[in-house]
MIMISE-522859 format. One record per residue (C-alpha): chain; z, x, y. Coordinates in pm, 1 decimal, padded with zeros to 6 digits, m for minus. Layout:
N
vexvex | Z | X | Y
A | Z | X | Y
...
***
This chain:
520
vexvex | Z | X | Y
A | m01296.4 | m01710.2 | m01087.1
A | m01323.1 | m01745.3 | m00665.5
A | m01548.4 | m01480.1 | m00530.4
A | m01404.8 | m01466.7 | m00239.6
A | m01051.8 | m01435.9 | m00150.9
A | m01010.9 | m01702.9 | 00114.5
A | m01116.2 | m01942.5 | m00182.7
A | m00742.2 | m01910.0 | m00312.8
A | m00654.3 | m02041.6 | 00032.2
A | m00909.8 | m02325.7 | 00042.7
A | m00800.6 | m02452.1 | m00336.1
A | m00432.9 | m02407.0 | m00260.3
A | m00453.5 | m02606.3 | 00081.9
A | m00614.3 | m02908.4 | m00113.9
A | m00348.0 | m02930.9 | m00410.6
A | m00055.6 | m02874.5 | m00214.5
A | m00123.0 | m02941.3 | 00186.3
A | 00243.8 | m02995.7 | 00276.1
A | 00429.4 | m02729.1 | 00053.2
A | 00576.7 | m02400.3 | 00256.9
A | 00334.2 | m02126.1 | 00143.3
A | 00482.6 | m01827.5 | 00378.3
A | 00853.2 | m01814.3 | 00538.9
A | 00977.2 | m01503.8 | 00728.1
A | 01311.0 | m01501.9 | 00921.3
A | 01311.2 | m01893.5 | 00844.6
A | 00997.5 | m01939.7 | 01003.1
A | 00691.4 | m02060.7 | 00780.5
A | 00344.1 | m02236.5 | 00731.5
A | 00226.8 | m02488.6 | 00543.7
A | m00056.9 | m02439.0 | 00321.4
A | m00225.9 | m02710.8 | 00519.6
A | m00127.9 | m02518.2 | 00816.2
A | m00229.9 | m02178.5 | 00714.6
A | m00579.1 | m02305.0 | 00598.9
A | m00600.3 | m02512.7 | 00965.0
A | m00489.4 | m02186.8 | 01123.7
A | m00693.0 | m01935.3 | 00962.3
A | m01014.5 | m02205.2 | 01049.9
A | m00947.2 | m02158.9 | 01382.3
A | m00881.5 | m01780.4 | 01367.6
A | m01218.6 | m01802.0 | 01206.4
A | m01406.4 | m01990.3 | 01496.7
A | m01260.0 | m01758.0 | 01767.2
A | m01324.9 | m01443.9 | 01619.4
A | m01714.1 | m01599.6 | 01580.3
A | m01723.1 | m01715.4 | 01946.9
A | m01578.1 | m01345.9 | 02030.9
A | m01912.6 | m01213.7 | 01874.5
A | m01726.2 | m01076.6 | 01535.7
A | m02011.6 | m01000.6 | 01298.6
A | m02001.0 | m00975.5 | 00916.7
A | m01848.9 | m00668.7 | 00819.1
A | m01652.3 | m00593.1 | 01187.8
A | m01322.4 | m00436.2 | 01137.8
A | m00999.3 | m00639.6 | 01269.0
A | m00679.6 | m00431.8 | 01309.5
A | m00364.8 | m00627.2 | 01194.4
A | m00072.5 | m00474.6 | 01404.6
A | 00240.1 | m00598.7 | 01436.8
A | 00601.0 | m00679.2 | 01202.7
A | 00568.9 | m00930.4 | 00942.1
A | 00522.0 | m01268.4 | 01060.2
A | 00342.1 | m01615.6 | 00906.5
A | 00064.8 | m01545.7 | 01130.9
A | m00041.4 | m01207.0 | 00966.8
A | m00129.8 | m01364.4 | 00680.7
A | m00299.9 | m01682.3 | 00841.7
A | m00500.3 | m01391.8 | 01035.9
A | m00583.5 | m01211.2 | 00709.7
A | m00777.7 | m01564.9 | 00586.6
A | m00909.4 | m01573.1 | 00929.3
A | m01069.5 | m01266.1 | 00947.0
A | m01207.6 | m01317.2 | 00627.9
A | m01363.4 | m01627.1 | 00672.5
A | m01506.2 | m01511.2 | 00994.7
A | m01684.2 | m01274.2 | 00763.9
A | m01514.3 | m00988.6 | 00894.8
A | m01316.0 | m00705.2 | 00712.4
A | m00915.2 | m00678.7 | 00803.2
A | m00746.4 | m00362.8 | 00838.1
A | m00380.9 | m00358.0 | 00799.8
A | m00201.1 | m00101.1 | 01078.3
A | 00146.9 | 00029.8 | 01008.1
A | 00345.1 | m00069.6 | 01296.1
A | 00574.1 | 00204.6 | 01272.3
A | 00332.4 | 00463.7 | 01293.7
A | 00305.4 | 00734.1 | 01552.5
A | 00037.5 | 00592.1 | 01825.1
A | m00178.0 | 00889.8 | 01745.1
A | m00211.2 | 00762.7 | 01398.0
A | m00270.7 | 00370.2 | 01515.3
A | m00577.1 | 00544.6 | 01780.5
A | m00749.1 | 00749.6 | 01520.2
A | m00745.3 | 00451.6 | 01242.2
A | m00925.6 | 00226.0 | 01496.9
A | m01148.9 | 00478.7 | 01601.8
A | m01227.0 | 00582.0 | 01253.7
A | m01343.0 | 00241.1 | 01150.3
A | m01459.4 | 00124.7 | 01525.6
A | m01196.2 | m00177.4 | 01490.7
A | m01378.5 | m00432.9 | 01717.4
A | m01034.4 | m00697.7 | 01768.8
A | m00689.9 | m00683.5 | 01754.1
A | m00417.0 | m00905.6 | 01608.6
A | m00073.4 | m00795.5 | 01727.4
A | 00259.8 | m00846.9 | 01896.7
A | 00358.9 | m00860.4 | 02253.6
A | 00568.7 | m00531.9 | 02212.8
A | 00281.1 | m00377.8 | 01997.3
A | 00014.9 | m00463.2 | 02194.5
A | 00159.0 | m00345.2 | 02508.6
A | 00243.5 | m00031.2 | 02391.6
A | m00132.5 | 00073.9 | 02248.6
A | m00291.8 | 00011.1 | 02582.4
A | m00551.2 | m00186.4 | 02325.0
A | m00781.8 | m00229.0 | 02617.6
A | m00818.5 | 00157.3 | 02701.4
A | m00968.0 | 00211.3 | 02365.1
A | m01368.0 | 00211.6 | 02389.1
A | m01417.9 | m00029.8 | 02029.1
A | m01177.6 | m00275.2 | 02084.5
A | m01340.6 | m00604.5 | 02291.3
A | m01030.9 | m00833.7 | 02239.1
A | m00669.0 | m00882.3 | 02097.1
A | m00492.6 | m01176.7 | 02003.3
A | m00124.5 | m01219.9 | 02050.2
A | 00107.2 | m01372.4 | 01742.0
A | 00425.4 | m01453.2 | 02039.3
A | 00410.7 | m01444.3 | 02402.8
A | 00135.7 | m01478.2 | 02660.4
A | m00188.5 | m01287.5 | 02718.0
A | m00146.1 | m00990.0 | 03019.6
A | m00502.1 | m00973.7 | 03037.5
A | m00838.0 | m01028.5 | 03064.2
A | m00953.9 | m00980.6 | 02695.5
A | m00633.0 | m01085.3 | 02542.2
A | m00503.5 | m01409.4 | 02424.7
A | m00261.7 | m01591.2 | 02326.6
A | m00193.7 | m01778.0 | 01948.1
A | m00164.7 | m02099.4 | 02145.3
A | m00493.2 | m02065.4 | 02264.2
A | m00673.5 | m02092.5 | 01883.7
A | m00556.9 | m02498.0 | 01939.1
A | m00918.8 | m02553.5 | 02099.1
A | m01086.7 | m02457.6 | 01830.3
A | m01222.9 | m02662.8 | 01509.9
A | m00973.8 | m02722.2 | 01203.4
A | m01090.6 | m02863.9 | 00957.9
A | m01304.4 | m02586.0 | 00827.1
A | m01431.7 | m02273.6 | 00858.3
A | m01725.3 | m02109.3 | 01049.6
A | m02050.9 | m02107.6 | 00802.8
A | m02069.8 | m01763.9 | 00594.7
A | m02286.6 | m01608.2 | 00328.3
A | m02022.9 | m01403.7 | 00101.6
A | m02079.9 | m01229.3 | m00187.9
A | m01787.8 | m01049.4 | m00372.8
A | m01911.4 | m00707.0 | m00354.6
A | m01873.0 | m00757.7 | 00077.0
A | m01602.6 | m00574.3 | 00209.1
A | m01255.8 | m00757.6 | 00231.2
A | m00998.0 | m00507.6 | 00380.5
A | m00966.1 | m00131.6 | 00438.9
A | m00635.1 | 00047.0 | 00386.6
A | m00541.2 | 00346.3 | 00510.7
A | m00358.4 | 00648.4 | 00291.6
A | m00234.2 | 00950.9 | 00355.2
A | m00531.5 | 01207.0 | 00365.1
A | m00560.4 | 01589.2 | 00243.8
A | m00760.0 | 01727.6 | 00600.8
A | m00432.0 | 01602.3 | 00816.3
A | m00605.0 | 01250.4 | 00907.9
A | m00574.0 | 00924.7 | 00735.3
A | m00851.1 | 00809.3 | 00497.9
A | m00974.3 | 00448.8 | 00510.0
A | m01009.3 | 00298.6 | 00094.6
A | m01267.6 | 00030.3 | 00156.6
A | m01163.9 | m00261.7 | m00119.6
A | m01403.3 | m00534.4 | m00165.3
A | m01326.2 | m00926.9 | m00285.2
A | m01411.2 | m00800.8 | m00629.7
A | m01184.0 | m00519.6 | m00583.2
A | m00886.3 | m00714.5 | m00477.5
A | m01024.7 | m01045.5 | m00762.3
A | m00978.4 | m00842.5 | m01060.3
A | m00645.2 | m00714.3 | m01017.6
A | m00530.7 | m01042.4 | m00882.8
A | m00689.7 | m01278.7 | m01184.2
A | m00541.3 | m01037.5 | m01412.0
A | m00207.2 | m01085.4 | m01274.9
A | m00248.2 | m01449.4 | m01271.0
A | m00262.0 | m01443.9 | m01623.2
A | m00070.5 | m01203.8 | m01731.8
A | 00260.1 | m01332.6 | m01496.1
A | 00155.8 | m01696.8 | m01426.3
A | 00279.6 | m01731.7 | m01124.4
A | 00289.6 | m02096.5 | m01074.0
A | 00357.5 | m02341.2 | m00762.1
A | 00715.4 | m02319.0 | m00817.8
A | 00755.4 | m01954.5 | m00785.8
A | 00925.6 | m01784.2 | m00473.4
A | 00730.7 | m01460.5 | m00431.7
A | 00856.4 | m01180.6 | m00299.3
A | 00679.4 | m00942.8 | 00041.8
A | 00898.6 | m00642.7 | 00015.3
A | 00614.9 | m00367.5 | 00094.5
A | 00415.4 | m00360.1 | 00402.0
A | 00077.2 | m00466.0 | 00480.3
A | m00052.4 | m00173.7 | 00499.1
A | 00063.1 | m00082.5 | 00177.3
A | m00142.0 | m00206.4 | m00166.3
A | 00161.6 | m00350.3 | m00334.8
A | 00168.3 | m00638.3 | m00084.2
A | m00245.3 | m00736.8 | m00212.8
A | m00041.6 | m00895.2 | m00550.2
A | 00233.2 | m01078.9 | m00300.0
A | 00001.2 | m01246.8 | m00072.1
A | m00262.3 | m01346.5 | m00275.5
A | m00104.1 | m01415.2 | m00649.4
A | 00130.9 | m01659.7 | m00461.4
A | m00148.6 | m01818.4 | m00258.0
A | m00342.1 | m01870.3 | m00572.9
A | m00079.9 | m02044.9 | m00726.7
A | 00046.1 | m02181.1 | m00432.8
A | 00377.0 | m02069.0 | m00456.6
A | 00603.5 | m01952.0 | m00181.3
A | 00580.9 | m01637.4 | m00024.9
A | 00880.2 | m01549.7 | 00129.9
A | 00810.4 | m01183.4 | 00341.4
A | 01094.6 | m00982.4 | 00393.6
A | 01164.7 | m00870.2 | 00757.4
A | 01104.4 | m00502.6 | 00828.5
A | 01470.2 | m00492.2 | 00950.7
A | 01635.9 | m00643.7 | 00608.6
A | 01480.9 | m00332.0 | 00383.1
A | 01685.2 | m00094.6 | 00530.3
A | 01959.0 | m00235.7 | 00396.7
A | 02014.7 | m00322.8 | 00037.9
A | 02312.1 | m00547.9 | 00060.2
A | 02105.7 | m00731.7 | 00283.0
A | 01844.4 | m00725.5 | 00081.6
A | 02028.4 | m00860.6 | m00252.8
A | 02146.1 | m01176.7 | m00001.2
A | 01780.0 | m01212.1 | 00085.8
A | 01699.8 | m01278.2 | m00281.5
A | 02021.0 | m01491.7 | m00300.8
A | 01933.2 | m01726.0 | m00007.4
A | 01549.2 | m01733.6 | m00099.2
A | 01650.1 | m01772.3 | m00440.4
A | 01349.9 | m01523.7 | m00567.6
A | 01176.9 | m01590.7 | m00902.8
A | 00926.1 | m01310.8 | m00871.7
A | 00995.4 | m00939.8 | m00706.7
A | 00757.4 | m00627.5 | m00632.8
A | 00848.8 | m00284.3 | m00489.5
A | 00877.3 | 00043.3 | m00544.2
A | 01183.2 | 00198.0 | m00763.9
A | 01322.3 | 00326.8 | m00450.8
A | 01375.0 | m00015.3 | m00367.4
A | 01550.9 | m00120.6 | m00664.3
A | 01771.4 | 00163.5 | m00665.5
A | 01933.0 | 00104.8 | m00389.8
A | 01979.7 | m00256.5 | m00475.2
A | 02129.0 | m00169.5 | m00812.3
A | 02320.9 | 00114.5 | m00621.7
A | 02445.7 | m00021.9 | m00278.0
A | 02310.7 | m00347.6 | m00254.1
A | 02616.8 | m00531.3 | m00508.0
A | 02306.3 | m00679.3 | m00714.5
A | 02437.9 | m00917.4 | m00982.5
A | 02268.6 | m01174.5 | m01242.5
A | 02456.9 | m01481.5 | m01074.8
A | 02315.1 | m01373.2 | m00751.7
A | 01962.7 | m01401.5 | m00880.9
A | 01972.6 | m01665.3 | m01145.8
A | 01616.3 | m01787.7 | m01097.0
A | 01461.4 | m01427.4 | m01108.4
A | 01243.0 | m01373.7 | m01351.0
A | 01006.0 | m01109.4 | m01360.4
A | 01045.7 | m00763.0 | m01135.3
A | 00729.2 | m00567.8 | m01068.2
A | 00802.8 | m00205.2 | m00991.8
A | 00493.5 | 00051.4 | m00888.3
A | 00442.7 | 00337.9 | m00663.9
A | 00645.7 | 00641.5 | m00838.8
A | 00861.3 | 00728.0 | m01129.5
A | 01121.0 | 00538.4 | m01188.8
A | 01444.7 | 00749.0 | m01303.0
A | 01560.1 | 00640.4 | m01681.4
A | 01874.3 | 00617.6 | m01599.5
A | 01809.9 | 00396.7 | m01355.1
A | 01570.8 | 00155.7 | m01534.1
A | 01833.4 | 00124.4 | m01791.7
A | 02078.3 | 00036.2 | m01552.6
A | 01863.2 | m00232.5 | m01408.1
A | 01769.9 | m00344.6 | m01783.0
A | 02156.8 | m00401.6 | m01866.2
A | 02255.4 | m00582.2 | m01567.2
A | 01950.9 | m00817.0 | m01555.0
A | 01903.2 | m00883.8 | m01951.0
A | 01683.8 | m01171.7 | m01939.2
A | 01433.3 | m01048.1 | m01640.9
A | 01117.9 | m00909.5 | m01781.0
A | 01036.1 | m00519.4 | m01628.9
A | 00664.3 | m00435.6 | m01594.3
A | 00587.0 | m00070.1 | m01496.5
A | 00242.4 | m00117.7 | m01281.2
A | 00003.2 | 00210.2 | m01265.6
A | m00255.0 | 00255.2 | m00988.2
A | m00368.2 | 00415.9 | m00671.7
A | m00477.6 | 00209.2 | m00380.7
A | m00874.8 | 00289.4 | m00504.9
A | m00838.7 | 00096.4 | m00826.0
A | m00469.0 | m00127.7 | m00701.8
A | m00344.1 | m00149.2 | m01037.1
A | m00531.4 | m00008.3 | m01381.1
A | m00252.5 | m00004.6 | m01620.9
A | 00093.4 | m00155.9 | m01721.1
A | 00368.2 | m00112.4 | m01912.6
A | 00643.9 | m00373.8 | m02031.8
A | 00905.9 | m00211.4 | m02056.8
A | 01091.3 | m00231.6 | m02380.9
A | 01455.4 | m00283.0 | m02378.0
A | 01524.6 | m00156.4 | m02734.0
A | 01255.7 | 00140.1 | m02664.4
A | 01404.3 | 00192.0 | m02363.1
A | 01713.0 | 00317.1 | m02466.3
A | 01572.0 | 00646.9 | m02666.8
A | 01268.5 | 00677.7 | m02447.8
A | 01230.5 | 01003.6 | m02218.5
A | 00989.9 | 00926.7 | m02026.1
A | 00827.9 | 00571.4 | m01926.8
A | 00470.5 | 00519.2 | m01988.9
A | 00217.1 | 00378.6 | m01751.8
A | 00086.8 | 00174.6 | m02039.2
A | m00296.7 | 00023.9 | m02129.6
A | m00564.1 | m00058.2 | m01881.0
A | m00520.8 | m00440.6 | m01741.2
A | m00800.7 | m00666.6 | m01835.0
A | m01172.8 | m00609.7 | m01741.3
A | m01046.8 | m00222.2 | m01663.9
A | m01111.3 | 00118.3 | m01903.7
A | m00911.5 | 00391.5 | m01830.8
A | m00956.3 | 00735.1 | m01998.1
A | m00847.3 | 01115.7 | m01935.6
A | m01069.4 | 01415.7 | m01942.4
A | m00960.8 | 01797.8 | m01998.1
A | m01071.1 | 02064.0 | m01835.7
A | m01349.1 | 02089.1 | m02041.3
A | m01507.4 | 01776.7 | m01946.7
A | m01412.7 | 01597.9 | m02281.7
A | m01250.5 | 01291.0 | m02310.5
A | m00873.7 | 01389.3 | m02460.7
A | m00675.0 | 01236.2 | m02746.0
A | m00343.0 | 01213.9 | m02895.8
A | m00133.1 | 01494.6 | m02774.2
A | m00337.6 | 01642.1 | m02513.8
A | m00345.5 | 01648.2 | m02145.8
A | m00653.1 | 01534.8 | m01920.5
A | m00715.3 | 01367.4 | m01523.1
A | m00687.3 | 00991.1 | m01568.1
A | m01060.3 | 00805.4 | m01451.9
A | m01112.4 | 00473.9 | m01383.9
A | m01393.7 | 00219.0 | m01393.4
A | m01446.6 | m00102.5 | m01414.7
A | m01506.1 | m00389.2 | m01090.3
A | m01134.5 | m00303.5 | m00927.4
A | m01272.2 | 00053.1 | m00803.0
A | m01304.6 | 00130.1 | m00474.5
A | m01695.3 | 00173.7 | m00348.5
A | m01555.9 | 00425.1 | m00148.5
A | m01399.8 | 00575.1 | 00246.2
A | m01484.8 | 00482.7 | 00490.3
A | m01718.1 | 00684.1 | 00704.6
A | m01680.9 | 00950.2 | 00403.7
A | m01991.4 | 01059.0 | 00249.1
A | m01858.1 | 01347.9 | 00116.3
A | m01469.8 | 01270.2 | 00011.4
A | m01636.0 | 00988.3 | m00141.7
A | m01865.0 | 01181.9 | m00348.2
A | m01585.9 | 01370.7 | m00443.5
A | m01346.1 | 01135.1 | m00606.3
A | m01572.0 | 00811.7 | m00655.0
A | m01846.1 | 00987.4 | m00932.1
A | m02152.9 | 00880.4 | m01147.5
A | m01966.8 | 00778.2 | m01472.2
A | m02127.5 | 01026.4 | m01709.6
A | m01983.0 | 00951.3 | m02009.6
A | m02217.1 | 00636.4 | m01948.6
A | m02571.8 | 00731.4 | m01967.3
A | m02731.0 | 00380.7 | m01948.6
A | m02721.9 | 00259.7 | m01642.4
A | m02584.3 | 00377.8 | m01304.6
A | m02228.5 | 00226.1 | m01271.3
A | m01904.8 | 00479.2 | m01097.8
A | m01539.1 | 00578.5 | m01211.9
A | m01299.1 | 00691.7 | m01012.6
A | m01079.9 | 01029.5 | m01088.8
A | m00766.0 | 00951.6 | m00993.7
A | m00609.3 | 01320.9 | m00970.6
A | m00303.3 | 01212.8 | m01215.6
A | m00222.8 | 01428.9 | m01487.3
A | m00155.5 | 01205.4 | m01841.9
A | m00102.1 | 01219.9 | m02189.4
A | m00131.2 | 00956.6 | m02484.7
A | 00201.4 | 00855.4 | m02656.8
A | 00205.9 | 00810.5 | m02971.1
A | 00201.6 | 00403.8 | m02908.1
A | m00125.5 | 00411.0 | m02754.1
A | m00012.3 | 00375.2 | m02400.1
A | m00005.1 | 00657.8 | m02130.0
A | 00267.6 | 00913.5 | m02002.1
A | 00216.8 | 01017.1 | m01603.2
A | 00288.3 | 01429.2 | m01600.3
A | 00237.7 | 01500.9 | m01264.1
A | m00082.5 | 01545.1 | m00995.9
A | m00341.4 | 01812.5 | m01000.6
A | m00356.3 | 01917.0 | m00620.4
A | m00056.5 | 01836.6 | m00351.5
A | m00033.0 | 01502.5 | m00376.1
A | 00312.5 | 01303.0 | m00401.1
A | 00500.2 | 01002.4 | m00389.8
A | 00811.8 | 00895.5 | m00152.5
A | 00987.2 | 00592.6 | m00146.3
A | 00641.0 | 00468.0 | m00289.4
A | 00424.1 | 00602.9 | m00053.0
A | 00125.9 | 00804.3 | m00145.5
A | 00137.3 | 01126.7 | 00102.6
A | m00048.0 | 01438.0 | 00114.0
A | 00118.9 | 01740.8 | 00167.2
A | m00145.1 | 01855.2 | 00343.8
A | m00085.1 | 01604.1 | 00636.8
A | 00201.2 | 01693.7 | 00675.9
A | 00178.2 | 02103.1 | 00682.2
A | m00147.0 | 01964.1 | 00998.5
A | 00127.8 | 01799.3 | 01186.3
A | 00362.3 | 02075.0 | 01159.4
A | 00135.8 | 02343.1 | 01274.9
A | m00002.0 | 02154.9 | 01548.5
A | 00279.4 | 02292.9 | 01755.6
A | 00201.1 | 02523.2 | 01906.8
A | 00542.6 | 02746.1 | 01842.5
A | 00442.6 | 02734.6 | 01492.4
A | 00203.2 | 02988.9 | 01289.7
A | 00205.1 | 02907.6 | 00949.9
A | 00365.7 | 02621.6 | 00792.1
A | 00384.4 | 02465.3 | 00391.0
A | 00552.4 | 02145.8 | 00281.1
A | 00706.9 | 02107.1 | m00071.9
A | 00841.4 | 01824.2 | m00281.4
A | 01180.9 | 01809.3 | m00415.5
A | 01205.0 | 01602.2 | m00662.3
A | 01495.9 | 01315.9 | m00588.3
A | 01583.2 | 01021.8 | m00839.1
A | 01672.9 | 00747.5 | m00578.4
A | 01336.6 | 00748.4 | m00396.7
A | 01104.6 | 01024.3 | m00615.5
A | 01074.5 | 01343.8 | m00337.1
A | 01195.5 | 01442.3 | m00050.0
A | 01003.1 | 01704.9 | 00140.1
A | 01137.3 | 02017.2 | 00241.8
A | 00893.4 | 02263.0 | 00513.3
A | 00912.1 | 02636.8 | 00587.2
A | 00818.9 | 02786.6 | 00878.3
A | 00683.3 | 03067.4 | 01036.2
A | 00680.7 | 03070.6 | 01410.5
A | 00491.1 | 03258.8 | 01686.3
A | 00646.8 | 03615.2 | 01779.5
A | 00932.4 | 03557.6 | 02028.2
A | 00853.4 | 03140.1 | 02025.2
A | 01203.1 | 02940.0 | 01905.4
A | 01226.7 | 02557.4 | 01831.3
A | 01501.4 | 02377.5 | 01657.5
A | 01477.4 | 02179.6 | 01346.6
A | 01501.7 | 01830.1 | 01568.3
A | 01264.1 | 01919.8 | 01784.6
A | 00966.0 | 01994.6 | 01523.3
A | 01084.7 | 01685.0 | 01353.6
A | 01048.6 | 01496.9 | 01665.3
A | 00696.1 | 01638.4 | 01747.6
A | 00587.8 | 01532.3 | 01381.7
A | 00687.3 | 01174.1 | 01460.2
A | 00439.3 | 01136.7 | 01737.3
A | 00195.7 | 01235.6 | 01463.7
A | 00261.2 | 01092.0 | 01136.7
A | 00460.4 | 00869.5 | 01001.0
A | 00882.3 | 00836.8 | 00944.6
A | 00837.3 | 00901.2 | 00579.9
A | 00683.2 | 01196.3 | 00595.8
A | 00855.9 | 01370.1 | 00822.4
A | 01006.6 | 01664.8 | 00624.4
A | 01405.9 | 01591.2 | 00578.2
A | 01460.7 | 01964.2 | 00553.4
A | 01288.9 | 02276.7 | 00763.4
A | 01335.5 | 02648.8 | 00698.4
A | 01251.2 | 02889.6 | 00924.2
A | 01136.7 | 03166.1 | 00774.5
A | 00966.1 | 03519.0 | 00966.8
A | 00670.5 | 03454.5 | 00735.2
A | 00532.5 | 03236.6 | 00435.6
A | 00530.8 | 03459.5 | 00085.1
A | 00175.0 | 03460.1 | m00034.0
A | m00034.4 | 03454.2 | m00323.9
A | m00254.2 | 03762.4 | m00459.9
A | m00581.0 | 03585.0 | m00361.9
A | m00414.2 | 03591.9 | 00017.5
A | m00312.8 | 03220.4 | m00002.3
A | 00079.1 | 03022.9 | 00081.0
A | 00247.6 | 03075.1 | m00258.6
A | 00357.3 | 02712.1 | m00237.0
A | 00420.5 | 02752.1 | m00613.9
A | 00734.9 | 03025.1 | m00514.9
A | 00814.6 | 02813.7 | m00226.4
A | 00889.9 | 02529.6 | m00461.6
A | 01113.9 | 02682.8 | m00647.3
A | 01274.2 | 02826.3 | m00398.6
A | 01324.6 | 02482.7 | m00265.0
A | 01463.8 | 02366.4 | m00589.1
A | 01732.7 | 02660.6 | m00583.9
***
């Protein structure tokens, strides 16, 4: 097994130098071409004074030159951090703050909008189209000069950090998951073997960068070197579009969230003739509705349907193939077993590992968990513990917040999370966040955000809120001021107004009563 992740790059480039490895909007690389790209990346970022273990932001749409950058940063030693270009700039300035991001990789339009040289960490950006507008900025062109055939010199170990990825976070501010090569290693040789992906796969990019999903895209088709064929930001939006870019790409392996998939089965005119080469569809992130899944099941009888489990701490810890004669009296759809060279188990309230029947937090250990967040101590300490149900030596777990239960098969059954917590269109998002952004206006007094559970992409999120005596605001306008401060998916779809929250007998936001009155 590689201990490093730019390995799968290096073997890849020297079985198959001339076959496409990445294509977006008909553009591509070769793997020769990403290995002599990501070289040079490499070399620059060195000569630019990157240091083992510097942060480089990734920030702009999907291109082939994200992913060369993502080799180059790690062979440079460095540590890439994935920024979601849709993001409110408020969110994109506190992420590189937070982790001190010392270069940028980004777009013309991107870049010029961050004003990346006003920001104290940042010493340089590079530019995947156009020319540099500065001093400290440069041009893609201009990594020509440098060497390659090979990478700078580098002493890696696979416990060094690899990439950081940023999640919604509980306090209002994103929270950095640092994942290591191991991290990232385990879940991706396990996938290896479990899906052998081979050279003449087409591999899907439907998620973001900045989302986890995309780890098993990028580097499971490297590995193999198959094709990775991204899809652009522009084509999700729209599922018949995004059925003809599986036509025309002629996809043999697909990843998203349900969300995804139900729109594809719903508006997107999906058929088996459209697909014939598809084999295998990956689906992670939320519940996916029965009726749904059996939908999908009918009309694509001979693809295989794996339910993946995991938060972005562990990527994925368990699986689930789903059963098409099971399927048809099952209720509910398990998360399934812990993947290879992974344990999961729940524990009760009581501290006591749970069995058959009962109900218990999931944990997690094993070399895919996290080591921790970045720059925090204490959140850390919090949700990445000592494993004491192991006494012999010091080794952690991770408590993943998930409610679960044991079928009767052995596998697990998702209930639900233990604090406020949820999942959208695939995307983990505390409530929390949300209920920050809303009350940093300063119209607003108090202010609570529920879920409402929806089939098609697993909650919306409805807000009420109390406002300052004699303030008024419209619905668009607080949505508005939450989209300079969080992201378009968790912007609440729904606001009520309300002359003051209901509360609890201990003083606090019944969100509980709230919830159901949302539900009404």
């Amino acid at each position: 097994m590689p201990y490093v992740l730019q390995q799968l790059l290096i073997g890849s480039a020297k079985r198959y130098p001339e076959k496409l490895a990445v294509s977006v909007r008909d553009r591509g690389l070769t793997y020769r071409e990403l290995e002599e790209r990501s070289n040079q990346l490499a070399h620059f970022l060195r000569e630019r004074g990157l240091k083992k273990g510097d942060r480089v932001g990734l920030y702009a749409g999907k291109c082939p030159e994200l992913v060369a950058a993502m080799f180059g940063i790690l062979k440079a030693g460095g540590v890439y951090v994935p920024l979601d270009p849709q993001a409110p700039l408020e969110r994109i300035n506190y992420i590189i703050g937070n982790c001190g991001i010392k270069g940028l990789i980004t777009s013309k339009e991107r870049g010029s909008g961050l004003n990346a040289g006003s920001i104290p960490s940042v010493m340089f950006s590079v530019l995947v189209d156009g020319d540099p507008q500065s001093e400290n900025q440069f041009g893609w062109s201009d990594l020509s000069r440098y060497p390659a055939g090979s990478a700078p010199e580098l002493q890696a170990t696979t416990t060094d950090l690899a990439y950081i990825l940023y999640t919604s976070g509980s306090t209002g501010r994103p929270k950095g998951v640092m994942l290591t090569h191991q991290n990232a290693l385990t879940f991706i040789e396990w996938c290896a073997e479990m899906f052998a992906v081979g050279s003449d796969d087409r591999v899907s990019n439907h998620a973001p960068l900045h989302f986890d999903l995309s780890v098993f895209d990028v580097y499971n088709s490297t590995k193999a070197g198959a094709t990775l064929y991204m899809v652009p930001e522009e084509v999700t939006l729209f599922p018949a579009n995004l059925a003809g870019f599986m036509e025309k790409n002629r996809i043999t392996v697909w990843y998203s969230v349900p969300s995804a998939l139900i729109l594809l089965l719903l508006h997107g005119n999906l058929k088996p003739e459209r697909v014939p080469e598809l084999r295998i569809i990956l689906f992670a992130g939320e519940v996916f509705p029965m009726k749904y899944l059996r939908q999908l099941a009918d009309l694509l009888p001979r693809v295989e349907l794996y339910n993946l489990y995991g938060p972005t701490e562990t990527n994925v810890c368990t699986y689930y193939k789903v059963d098409r004669k099971r399927l048809k009296t099952q209720e509910k759809l398990p998360i399934g077993k812990a993947c290879a060279n992974t344990e999961v188990f729940a524990v009760d309230e009581n501290d006591r590992m749970i069995g058959p029947g009962e109900v218990g937090e999931l944990h997690v250990r094993g070399p895919s968990v996290t080591p921790g967040y970045w720059a925090d101590p204490e959140k850390t300490a919090k949700m990445v513990l000592p494993n004491r149900f192991q006494p012999h030596f010091e080794e952690k777990m991770y408590r993943t917040g998930d409610l679960v239960t044991p079928d009767g098969e052995g596998d697990y059954l998702f209930l639900g999370r233990r604090d406020s917590q949820i999942k959208s269109r695939g995307y983990r998002i505390e409530l929390g966040e949300i209920e920050a952004a809303l009350v940093s206006h300063p119209s607003v007094k108090e202010a609570a955000a529920v879920a409402m559970p929806d089939e098609e992409i697993g909650n919306r999120i409805k807000a009420f809120v109390s406002l300052n005596n004699g303030d008024a605001i419209s619905v668009i306008q607080l949505q508005q001021h939450c989209a300079s401060r969080i992201p378009k998916y968790m912007i609440p779809e729904m606001i009520e107004f309300r002359e003051a929250l209901p509360k609890t007998s201990t003083g606090k936001v019944d969100r509980v009563g709230l919830a159901r009155v949302g539900a009404a």
